[in-house]
C-alpha positions as CSV (number, residue, x, y, z in Angstrom):
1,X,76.8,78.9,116.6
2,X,76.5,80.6,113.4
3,X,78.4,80.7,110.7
4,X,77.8,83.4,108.2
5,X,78.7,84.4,104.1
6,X,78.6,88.4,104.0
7,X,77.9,87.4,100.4
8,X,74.3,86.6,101.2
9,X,73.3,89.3,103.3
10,X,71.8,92.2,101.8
11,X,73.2,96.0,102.4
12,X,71.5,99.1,103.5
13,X,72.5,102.8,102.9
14,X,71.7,104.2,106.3
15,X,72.9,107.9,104.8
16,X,73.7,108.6,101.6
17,X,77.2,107.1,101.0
18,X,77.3,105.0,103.9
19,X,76.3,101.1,102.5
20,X,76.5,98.6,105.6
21,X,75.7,94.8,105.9
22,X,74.9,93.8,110.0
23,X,75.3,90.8,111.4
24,X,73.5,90.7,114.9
25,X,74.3,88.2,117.6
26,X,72.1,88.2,121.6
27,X,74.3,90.8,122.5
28,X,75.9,92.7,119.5
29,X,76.0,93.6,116.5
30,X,79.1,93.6,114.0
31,X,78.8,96.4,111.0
32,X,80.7,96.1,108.0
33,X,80.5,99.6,106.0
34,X,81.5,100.9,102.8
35,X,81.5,104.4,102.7
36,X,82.2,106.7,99.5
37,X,84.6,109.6,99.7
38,X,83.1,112.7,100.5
39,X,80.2,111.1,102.5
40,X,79.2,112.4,105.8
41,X,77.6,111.2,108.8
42,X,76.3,113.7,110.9
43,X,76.7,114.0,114.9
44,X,74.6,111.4,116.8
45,X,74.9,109.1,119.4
46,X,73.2,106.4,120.9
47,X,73.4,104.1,123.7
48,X,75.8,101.7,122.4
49,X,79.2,101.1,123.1
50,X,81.1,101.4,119.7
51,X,85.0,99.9,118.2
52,X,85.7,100.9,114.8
53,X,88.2,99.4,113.0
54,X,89.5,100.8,109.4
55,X,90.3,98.2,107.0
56,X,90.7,100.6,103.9
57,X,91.2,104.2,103.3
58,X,91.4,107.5,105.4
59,X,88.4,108.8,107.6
60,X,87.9,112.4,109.5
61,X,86.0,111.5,112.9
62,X,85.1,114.0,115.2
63,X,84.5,112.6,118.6
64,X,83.7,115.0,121.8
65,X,84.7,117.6,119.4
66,X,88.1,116.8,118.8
67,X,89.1,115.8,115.1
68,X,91.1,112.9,114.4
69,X,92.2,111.1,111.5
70,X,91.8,107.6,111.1
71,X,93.4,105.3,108.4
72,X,94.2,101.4,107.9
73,X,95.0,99.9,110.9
74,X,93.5,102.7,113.2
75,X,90.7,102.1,115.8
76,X,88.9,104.2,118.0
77,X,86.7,103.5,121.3
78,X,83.3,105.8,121.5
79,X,81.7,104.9,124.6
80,X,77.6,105.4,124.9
81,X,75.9,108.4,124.2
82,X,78.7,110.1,123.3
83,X,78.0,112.7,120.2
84,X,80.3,111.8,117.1
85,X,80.7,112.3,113.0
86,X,82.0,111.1,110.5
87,X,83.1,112.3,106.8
88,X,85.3,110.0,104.4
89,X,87.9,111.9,102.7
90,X,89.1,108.4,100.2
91,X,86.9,105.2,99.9
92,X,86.6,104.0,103.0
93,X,86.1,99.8,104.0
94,X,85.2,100.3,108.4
95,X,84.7,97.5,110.5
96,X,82.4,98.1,113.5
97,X,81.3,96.7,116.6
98,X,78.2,97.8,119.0
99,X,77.6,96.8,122.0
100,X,74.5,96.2,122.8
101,X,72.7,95.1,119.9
102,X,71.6,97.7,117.4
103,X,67.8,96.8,116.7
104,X,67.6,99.9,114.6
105,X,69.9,98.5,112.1
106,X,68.2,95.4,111.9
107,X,66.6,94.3,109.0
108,X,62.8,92.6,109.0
109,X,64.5,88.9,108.4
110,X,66.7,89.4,111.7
């Protein structure tokens, strides 16, 4: 058991705009972003199972090419490997959840 302040953990701008701070358990990791309007992310994927939740502000996603938009209180399932992107039209506060864990957003101290 773990109990941890988001106040203490560093953040990381994986692409410009896009600040996160990870928490990482055995089996997944938990993503809290702040992303700047404007700010894109540009189509990947990766082998992880993926929930995002918005907390704040409106976001385009474009999963298996079809556009949605996502605001407060939206979330949205991407299974593994499937190609998606991302562009924030307001300030955006996301909540997300990989399964398993990401090791490529871990930081040295993990």
């Amino acid at each position: 058991m773990s109990f941890i302040d988001l106040n203490t953990i560093e953040g990381k701008e994986v692409v410009p705009g896009f600040n996160g701070k990870f928490i990482h358990s055995d089996n997944m990791t938990l993503a809290f972003w702040t992303i700047k309007a404007g700010h894109s992310l540009p189509e990947h994927k990766h082998p992880h199972e993926q929930i995002a939740n918005v907390i704040e502000g409106k976001i385009e996603l474009i999963v298996r090419e079809k556009k949605q938009i996502l605001t407060k209180g939206t979330c949205i399932i991407i299974p593994a490997n499937v190609p998606h992107s991302g562009k924030a039209i307001t300030d955006c506060f996301l909540i997300d959840v990989f399964y398993p864990v990401r090791e490529d957003l871990k930081s040295k101290k993990d």
